[in-house]
Biopython code that builds the backbone (N, CA, C, O; Angstrom):
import numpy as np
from Bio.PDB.StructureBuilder import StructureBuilder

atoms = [
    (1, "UNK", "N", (86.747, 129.908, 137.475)),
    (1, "UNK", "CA", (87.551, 129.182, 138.435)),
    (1, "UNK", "C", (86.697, 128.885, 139.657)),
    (1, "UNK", "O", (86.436, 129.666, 140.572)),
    (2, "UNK", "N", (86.342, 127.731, 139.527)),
    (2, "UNK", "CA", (85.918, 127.159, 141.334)),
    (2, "UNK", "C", (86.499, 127.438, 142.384)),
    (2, "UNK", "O", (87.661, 127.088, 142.590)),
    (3, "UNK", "N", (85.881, 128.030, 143.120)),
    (3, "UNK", "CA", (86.626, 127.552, 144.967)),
    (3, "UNK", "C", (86.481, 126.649, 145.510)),
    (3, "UNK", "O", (85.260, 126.545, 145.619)),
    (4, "UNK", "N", (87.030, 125.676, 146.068)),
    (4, "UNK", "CA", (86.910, 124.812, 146.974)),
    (4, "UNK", "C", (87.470, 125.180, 147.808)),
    (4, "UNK", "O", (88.489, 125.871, 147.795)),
    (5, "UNK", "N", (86.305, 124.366, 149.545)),
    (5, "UNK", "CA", (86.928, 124.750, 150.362)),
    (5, "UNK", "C", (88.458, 123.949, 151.234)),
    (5, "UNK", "O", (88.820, 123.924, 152.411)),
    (6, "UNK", "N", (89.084, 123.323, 149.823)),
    (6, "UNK", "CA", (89.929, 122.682, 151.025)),
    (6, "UNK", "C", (91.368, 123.277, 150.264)),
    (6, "UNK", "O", (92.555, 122.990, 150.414)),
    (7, "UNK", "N", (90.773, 124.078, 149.534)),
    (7, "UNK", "CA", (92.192, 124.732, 148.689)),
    (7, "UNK", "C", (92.779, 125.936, 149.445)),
    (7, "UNK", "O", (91.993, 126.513, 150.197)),
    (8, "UNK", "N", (93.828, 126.329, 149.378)),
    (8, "UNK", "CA", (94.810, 126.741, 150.166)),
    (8, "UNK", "C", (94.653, 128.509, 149.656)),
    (8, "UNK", "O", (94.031, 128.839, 148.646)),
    (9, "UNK", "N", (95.305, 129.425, 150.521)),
    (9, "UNK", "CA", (95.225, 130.635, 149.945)),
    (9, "UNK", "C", (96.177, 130.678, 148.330)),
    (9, "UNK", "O", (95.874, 131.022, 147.187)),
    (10, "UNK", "N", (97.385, 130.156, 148.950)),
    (10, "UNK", "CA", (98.362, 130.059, 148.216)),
    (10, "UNK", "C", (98.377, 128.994, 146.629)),
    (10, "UNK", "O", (99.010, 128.983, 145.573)),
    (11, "UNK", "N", (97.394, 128.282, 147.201)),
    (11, "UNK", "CA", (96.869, 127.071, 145.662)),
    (11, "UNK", "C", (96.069, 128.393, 144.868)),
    (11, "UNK", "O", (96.612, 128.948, 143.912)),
    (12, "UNK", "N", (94.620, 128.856, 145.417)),
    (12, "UNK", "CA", (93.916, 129.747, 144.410)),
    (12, "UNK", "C", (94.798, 130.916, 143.961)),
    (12, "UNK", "O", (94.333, 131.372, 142.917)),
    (13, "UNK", "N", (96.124, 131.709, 144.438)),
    (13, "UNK", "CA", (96.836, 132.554, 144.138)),
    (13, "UNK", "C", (97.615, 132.068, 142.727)),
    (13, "UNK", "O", (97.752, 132.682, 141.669)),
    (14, "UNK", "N", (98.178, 130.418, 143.212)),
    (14, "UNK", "CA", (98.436, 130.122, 141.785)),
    (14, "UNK", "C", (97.707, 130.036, 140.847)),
    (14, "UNK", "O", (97.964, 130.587, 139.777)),
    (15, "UNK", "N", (96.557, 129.267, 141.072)),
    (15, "UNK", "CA", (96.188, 129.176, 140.028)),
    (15, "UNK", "C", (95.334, 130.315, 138.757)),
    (15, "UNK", "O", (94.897, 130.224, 137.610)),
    (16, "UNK", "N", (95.482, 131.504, 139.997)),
    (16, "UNK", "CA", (95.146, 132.813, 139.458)),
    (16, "UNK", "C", (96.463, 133.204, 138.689)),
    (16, "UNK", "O", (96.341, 133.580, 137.523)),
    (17, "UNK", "N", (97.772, 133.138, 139.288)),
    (17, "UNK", "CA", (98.705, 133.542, 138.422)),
    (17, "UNK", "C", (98.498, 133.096, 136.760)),
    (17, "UNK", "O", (98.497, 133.815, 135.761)),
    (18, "UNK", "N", (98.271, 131.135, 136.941)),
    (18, "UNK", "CA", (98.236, 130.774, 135.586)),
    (18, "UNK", "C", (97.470, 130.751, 134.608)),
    (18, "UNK", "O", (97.342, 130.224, 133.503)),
    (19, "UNK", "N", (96.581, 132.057, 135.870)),
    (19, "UNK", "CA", (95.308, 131.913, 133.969)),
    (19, "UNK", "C", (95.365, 133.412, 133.074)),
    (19, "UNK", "O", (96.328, 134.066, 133.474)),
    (20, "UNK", "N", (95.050, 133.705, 132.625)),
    (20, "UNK", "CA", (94.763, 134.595, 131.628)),
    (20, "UNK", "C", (94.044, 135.857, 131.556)),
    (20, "UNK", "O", (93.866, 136.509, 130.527)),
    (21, "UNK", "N", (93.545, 136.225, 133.017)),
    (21, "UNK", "CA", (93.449, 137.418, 133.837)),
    (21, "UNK", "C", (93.987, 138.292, 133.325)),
    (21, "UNK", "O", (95.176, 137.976, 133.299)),
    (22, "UNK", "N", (93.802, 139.625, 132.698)),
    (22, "UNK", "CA", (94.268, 140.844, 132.684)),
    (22, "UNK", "C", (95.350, 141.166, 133.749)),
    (22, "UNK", "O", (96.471, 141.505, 133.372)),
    (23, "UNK", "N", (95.080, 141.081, 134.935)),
    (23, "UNK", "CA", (95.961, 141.019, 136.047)),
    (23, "UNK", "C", (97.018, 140.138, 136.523)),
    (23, "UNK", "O", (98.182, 140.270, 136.901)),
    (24, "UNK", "N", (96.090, 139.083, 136.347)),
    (24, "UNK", "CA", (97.631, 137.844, 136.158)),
    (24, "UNK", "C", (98.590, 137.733, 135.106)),
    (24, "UNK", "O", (99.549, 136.964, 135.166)),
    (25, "UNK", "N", (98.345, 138.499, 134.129)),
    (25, "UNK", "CA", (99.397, 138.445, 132.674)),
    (25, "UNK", "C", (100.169, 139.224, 133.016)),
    (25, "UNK", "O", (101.351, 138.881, 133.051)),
    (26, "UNK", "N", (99.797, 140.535, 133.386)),
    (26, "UNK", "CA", (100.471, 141.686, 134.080)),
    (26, "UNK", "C", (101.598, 141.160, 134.959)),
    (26, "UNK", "O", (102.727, 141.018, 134.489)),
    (27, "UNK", "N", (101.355, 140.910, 136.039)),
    (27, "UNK", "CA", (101.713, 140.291, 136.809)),
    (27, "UNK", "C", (103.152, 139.242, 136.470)),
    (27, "UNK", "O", (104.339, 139.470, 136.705)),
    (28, "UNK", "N", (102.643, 138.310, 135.977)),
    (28, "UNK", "CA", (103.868, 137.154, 135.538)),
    (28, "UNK", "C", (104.632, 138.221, 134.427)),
    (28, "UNK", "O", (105.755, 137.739, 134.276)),
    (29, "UNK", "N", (104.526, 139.358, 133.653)),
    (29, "UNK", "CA", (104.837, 140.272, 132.799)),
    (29, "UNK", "C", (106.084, 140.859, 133.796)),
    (29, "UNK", "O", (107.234, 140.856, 133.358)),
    (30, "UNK", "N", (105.801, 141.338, 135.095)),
    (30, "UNK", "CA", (106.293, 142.292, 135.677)),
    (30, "UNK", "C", (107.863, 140.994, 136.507)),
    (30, "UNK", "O", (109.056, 141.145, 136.770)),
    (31, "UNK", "N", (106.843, 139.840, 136.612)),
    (31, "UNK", "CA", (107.570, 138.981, 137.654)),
    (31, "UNK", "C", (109.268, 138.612, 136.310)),
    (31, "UNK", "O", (110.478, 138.755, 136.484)),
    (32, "UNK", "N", (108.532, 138.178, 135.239)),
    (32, "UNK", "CA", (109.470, 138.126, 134.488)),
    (32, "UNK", "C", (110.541, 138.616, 133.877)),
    (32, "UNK", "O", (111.357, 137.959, 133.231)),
    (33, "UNK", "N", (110.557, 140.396, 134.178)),
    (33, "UNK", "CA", (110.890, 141.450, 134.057)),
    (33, "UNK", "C", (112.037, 142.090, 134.874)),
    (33, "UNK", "O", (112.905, 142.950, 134.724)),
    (34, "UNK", "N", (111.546, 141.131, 135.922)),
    (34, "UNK", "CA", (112.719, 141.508, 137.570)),
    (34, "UNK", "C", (112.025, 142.457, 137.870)),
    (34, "UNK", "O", (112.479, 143.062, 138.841)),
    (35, "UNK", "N", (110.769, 143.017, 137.312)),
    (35, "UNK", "CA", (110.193, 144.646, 138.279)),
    (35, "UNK", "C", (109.418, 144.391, 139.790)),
    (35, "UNK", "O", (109.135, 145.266, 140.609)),
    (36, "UNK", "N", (109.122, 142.660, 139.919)),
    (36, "UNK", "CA", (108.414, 142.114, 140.902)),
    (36, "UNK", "C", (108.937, 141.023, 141.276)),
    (36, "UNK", "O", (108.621, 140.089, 140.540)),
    (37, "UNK", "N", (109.929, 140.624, 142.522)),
    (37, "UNK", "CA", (110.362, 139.585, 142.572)),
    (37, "UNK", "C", (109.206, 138.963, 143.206)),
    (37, "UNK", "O", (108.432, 139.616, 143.905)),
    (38, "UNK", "N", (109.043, 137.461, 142.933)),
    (38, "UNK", "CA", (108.623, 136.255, 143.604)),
    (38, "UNK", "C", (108.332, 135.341, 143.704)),
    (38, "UNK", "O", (107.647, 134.721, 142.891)),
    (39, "UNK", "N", (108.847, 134.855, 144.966)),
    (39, "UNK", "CA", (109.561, 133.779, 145.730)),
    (39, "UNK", "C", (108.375, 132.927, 146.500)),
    (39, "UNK", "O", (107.329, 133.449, 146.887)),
    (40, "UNK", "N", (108.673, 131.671, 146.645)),
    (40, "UNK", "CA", (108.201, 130.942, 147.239)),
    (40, "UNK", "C", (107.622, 131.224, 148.673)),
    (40, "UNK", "O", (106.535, 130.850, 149.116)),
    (41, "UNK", "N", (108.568, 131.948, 149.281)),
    (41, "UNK", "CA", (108.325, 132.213, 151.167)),
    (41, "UNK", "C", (107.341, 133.658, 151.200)),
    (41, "UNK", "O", (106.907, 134.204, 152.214)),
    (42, "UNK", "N", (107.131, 134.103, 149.727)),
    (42, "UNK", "CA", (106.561, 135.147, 150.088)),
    (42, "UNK", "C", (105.243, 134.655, 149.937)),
    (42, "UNK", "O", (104.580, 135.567, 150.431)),
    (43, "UNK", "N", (104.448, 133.783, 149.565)),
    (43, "UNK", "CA", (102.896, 132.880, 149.307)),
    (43, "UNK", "C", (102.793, 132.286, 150.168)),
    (43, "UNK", "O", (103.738, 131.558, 150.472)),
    (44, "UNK", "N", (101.677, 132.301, 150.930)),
    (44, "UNK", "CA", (101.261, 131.730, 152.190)),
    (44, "UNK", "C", (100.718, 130.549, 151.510)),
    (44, "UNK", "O", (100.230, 130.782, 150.404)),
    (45, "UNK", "N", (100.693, 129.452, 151.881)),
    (45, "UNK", "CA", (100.131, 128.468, 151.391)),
    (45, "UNK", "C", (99.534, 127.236, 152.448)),
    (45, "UNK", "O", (99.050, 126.112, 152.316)),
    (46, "UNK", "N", (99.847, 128.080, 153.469)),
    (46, "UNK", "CA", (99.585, 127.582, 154.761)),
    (46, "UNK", "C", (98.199, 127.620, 155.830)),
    (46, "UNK", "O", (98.154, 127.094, 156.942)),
    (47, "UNK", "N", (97.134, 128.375, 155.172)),
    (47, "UNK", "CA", (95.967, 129.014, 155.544)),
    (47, "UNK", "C", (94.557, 128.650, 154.943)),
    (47, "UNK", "O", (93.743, 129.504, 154.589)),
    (48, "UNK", "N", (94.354, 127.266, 154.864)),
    (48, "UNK", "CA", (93.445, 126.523, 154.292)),
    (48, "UNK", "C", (91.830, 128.000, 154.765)),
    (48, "UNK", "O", (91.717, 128.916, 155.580)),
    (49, "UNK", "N", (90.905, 127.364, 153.613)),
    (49, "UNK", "CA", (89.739, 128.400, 153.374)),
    (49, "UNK", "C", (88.993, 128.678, 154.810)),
    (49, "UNK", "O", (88.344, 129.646, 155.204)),
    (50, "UNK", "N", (89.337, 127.479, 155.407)),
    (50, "UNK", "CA", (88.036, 126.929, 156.654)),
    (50, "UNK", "C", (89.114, 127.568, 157.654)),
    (50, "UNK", "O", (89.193, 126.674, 158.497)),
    (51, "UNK", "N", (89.683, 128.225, 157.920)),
    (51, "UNK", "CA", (90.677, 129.453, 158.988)),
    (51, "UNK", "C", (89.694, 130.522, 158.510)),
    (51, "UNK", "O", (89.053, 130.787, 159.527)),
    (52, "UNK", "N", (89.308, 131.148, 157.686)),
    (52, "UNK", "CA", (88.809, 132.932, 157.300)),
    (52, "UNK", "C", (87.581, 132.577, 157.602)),
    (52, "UNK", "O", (87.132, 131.454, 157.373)),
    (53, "UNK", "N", (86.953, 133.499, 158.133)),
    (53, "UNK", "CA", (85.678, 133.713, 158.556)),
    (53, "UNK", "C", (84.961, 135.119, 157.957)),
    (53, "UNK", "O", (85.770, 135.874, 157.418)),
    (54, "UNK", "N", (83.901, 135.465, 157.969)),
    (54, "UNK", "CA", (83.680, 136.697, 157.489)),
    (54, "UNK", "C", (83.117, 137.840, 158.627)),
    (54, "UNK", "O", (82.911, 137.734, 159.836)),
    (55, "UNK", "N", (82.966, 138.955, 157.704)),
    (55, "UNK", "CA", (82.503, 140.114, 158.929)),
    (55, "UNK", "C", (81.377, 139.405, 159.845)),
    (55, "UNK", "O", (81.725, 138.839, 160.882)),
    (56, "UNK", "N", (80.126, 139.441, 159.479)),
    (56, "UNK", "CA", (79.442, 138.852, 160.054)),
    (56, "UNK", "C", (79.612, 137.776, 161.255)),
    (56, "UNK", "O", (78.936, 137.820, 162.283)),
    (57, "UNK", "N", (80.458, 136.951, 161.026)),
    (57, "UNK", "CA", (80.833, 136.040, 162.176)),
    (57, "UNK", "C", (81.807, 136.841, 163.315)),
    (57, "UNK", "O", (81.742, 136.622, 164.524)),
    (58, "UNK", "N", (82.721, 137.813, 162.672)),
    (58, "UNK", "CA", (83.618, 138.730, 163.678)),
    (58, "UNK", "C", (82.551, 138.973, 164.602)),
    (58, "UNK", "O", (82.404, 138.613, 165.770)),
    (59, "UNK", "N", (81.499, 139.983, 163.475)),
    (59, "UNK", "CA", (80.622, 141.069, 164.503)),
    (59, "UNK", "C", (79.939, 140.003, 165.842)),
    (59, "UNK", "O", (80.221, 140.163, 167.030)),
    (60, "UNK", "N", (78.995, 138.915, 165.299)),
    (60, "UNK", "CA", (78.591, 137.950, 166.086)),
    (60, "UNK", "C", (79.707, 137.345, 167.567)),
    (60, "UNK", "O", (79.527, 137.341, 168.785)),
    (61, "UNK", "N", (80.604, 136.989, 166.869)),
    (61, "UNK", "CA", (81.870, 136.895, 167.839)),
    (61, "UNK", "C", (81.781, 138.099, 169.445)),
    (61, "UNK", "O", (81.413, 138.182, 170.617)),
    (62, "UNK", "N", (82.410, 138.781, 168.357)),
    (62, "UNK", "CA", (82.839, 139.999, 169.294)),
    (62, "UNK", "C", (81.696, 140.774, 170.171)),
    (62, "UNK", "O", (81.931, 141.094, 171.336)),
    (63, "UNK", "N", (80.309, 141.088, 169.470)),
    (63, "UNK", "CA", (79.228, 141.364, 169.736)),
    (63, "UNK", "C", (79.119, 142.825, 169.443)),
    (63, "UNK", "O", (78.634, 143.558, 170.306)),
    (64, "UNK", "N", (79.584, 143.384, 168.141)),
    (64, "UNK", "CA", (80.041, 144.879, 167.601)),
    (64, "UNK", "C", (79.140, 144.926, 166.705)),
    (64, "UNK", "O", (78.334, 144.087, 166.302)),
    (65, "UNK", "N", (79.328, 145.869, 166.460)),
    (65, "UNK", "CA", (78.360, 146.581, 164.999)),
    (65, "UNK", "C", (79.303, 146.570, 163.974)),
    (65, "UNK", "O", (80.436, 146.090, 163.956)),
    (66, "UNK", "N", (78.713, 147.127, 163.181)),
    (66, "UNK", "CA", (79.757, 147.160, 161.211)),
    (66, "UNK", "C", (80.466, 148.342, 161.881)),
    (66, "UNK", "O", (81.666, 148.232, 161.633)),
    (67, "UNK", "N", (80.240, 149.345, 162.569)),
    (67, "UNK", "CA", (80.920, 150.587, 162.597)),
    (67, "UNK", "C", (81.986, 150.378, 162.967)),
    (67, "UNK", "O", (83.076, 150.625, 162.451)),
    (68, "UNK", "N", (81.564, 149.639, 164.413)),
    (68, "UNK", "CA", (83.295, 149.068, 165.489)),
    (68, "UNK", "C", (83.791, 148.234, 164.130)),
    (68, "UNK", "O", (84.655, 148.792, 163.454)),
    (69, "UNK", "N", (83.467, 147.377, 163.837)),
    (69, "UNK", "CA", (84.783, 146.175, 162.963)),
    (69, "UNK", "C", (85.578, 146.943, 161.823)),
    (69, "UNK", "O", (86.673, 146.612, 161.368)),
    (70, "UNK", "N", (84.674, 148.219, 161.392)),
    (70, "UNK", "CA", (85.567, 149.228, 160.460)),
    (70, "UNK", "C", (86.289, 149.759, 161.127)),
    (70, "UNK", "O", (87.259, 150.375, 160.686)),
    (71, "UNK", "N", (86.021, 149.663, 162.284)),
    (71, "UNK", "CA", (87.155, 150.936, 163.502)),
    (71, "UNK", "C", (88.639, 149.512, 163.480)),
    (71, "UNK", "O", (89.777, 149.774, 163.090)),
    (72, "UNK", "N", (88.395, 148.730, 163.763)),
    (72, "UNK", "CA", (89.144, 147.859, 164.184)),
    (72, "UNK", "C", (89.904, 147.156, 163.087)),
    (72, "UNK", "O", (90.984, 146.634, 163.365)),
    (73, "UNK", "N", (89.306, 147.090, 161.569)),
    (73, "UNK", "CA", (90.088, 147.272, 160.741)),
    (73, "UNK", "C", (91.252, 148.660, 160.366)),
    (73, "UNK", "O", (92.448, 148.800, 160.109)),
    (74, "UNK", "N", (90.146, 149.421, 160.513)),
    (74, "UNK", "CA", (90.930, 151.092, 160.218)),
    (74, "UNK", "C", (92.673, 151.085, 160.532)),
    (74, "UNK", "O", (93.743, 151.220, 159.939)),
    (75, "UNK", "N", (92.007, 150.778, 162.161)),
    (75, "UNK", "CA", (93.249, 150.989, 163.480)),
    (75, "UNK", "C", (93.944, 150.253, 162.931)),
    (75, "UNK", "O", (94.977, 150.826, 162.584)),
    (76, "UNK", "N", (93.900, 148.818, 162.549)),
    (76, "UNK", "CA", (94.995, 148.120, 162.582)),
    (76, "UNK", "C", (94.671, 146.752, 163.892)),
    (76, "UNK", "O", (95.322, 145.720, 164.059)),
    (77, "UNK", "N", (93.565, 147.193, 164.581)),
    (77, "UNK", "CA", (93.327, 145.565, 166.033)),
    (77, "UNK", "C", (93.188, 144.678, 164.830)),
    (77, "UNK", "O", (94.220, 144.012, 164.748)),
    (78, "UNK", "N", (92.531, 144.448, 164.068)),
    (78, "UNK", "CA", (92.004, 143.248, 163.363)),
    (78, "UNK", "C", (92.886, 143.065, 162.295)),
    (78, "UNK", "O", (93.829, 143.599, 162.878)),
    (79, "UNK", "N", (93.344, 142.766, 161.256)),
    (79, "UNK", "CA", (94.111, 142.663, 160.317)),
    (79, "UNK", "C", (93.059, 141.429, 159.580)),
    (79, "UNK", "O", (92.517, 140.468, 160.126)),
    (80, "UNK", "N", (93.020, 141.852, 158.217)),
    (80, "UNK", "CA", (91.892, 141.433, 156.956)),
    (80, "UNK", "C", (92.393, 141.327, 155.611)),
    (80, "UNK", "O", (93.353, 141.973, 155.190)),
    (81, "UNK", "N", (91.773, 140.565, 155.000)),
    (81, "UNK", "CA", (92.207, 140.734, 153.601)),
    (81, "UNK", "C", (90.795, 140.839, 152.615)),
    (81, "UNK", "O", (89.666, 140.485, 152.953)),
    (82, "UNK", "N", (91.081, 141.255, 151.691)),
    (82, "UNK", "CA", (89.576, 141.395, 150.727)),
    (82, "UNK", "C", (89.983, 140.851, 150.217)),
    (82, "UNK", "O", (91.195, 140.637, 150.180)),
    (83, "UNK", "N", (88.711, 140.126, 149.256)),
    (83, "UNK", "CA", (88.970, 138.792, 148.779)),
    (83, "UNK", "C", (86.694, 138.947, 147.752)),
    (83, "UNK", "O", (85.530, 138.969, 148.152)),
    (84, "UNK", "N", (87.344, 138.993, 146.589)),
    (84, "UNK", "CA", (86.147, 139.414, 145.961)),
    (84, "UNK", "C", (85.194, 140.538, 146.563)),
    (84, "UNK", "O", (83.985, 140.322, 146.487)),
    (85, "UNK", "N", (85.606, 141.651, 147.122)),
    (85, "UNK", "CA", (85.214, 142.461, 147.655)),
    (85, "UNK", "C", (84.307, 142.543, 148.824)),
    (85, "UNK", "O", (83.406, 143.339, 149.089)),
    (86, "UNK", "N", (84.803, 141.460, 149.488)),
    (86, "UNK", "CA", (84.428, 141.001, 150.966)),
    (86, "UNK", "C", (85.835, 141.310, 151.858)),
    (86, "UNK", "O", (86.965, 141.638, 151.496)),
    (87, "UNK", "N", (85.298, 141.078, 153.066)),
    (87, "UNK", "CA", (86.603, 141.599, 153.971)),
    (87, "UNK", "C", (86.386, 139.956, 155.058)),
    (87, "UNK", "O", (85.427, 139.523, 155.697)),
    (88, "UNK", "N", (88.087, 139.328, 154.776)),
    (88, "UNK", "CA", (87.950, 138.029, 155.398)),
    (88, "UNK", "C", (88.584, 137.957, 156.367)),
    (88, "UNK", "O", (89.688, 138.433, 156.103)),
    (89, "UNK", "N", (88.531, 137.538, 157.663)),
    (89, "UNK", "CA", (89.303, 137.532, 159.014)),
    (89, "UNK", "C", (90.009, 136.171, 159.140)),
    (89, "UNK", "O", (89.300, 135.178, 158.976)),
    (90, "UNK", "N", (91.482, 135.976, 159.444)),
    (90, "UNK", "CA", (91.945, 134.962, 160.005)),
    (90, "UNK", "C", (91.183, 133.837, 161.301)),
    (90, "UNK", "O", (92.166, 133.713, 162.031)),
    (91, "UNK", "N", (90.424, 133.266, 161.756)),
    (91, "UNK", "CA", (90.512, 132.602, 163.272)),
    (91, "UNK", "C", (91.149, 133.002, 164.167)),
    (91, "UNK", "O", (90.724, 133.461, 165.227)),
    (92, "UNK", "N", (92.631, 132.817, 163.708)),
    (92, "UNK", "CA", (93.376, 132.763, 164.706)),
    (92, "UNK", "C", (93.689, 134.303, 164.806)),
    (92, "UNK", "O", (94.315, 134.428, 165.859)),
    (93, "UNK", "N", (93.562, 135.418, 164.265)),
    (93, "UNK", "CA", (93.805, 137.043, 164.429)),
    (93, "UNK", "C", (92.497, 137.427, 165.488)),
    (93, "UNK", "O", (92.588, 138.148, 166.481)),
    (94, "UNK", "N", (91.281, 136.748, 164.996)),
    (94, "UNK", "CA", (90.370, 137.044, 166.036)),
    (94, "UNK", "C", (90.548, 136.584, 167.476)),
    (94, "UNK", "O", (90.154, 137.287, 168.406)),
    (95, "UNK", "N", (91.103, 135.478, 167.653)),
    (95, "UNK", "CA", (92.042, 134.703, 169.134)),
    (95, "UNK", "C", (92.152, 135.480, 169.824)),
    (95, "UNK", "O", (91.659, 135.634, 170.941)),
    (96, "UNK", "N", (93.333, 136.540, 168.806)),
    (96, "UNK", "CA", (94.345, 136.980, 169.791)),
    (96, "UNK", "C", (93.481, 138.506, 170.170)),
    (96, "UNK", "O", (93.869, 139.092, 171.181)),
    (97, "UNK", "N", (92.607, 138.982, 169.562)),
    (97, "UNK", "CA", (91.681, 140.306, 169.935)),
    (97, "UNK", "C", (91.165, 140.018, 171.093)),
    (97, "UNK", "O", (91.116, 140.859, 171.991)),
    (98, "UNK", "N", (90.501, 138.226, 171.289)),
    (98, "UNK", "CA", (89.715, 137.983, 172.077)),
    (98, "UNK", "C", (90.529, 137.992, 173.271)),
    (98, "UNK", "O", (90.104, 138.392, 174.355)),
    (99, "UNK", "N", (91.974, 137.448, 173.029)),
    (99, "UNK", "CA", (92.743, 137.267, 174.330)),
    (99, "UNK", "C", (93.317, 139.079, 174.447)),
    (99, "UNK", "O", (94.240, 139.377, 175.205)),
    (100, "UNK", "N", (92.840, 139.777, 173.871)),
    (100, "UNK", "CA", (93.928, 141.141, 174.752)),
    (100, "UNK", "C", (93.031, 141.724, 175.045)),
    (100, "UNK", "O", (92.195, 142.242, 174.306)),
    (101, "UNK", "N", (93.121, 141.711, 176.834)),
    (101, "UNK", "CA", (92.621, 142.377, 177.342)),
    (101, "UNK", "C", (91.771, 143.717, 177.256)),
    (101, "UNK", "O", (90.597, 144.084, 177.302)),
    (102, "UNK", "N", (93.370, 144.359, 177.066)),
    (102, "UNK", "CA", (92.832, 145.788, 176.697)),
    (102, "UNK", "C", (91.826, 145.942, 175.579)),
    (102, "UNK", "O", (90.879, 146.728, 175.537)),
    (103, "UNK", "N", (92.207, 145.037, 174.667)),
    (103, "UNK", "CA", (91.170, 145.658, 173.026)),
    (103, "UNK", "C", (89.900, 144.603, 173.670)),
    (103, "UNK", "O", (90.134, 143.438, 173.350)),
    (104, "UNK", "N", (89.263, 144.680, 174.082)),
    (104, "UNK", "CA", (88.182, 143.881, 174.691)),
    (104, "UNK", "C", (87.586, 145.601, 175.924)),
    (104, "UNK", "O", (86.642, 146.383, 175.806)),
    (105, "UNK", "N", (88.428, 145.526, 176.693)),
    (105, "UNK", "CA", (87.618, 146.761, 177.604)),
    (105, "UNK", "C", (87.081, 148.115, 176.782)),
    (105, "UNK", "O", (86.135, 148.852, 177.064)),
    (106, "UNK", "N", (88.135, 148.188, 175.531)),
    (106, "UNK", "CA", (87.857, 149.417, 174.834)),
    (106, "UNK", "C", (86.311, 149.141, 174.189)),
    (106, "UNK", "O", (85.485, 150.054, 174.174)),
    (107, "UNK", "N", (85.899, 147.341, 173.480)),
    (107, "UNK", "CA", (85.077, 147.557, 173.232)),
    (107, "UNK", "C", (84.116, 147.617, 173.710)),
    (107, "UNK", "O", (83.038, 148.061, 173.315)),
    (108, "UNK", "N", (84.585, 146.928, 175.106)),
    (108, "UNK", "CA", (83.128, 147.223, 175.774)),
    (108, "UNK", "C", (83.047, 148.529, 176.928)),
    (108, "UNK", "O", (82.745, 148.473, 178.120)),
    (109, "UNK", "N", (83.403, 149.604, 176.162)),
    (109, "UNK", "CA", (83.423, 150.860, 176.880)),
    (109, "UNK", "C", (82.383, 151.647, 176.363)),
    (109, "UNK", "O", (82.639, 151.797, 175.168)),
    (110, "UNK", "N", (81.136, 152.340, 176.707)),
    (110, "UNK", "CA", (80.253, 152.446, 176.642)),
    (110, "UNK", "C", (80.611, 153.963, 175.175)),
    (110, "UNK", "O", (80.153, 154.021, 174.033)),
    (111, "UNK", "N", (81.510, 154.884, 175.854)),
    (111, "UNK", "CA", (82.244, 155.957, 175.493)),
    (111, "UNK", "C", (82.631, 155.561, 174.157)),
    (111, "UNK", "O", (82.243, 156.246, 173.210)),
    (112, "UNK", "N", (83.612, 154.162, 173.894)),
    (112, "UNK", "CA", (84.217, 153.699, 172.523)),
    (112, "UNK", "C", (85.187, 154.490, 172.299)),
    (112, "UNK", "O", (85.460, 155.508, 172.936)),
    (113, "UNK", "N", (85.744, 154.046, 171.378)),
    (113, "UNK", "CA", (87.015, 155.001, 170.588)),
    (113, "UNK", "C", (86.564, 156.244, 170.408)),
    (113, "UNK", "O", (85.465, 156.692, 170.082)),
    (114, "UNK", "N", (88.067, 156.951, 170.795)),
    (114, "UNK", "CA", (87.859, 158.562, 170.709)),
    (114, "UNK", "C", (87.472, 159.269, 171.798)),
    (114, "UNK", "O", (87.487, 160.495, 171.693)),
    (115, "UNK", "N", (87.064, 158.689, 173.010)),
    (115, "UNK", "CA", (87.025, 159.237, 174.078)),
    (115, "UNK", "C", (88.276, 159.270, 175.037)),
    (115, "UNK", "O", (89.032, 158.393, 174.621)),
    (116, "UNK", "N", (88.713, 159.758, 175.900)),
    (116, "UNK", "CA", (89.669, 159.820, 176.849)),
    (116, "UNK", "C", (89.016, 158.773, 178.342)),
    (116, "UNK", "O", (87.950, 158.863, 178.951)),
    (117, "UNK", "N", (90.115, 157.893, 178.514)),
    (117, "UNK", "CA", (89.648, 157.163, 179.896)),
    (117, "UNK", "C", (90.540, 158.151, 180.893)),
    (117, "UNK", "O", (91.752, 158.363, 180.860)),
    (118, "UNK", "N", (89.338, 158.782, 181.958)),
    (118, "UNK", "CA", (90.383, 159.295, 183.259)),
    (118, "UNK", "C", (89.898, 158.193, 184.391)),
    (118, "UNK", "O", (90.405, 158.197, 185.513)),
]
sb = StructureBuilder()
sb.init_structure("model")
sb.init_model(0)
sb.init_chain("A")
sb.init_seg("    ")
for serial, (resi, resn, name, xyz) in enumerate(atoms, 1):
    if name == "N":
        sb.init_residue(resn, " ", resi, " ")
    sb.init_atom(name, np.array(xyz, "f"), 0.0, 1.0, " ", f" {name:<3s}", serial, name[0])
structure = sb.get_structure()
């Protein structure tokens, strides 16, 4: 299966459902079953390829190391999805890191996570 980049999260999800994947048989197995409902509103289909960026561009972004962007996945600041065993960032999730204040002073606190600010 090709990627292109103008295909949608929600286009390559289908078209993973309709192939013949060990996992996708499963899958439409379980959906068919009633053990997995799903619905249309639950597939994002709204998040074209050219929105995800990868670690590398976060770290560059932000100006962190691999350690911080695992911290910041860990925690929960960043929110990611893996995707062939890469870890892919929204644009717009990185925005909003860039716009909060606070998660910006923490990273640039010399101390970092796990220290106490008095």
């Amino acid at each position: 299966m090709d990627i292109e980049s103008t295909k949608t999260i929600g286009e390559l999800f289908t078209e993973f459902l309709h192939s013949n994947q060990p996992l996708a048989v499963a899958i439409r197995k379980a959906v068919n079953e009633g053990k997995m409902p799903l619905t249309a509103q639950k597939i994002n289909t709204t998040t074209p390829l050219e929105d995800w960026i990868d670690a590398q561009d976060v770290m560059q972004a932000l100006h962190i190391s691999p350690r911080t962007l695992a911290t910041l996945r860990a925690n929960g600041t960043l929110p990611f999805t893996k995707l062939g065993g890469r870890c892919l960032y929204r644009k717009s999730d990185l925005e909003k890191v860039l716009d909060d204040h606070d998660t910006m002073v923490r990273l640039k606190d010399p101390k970092g996570y796990g220290h106490s600010r008095s």
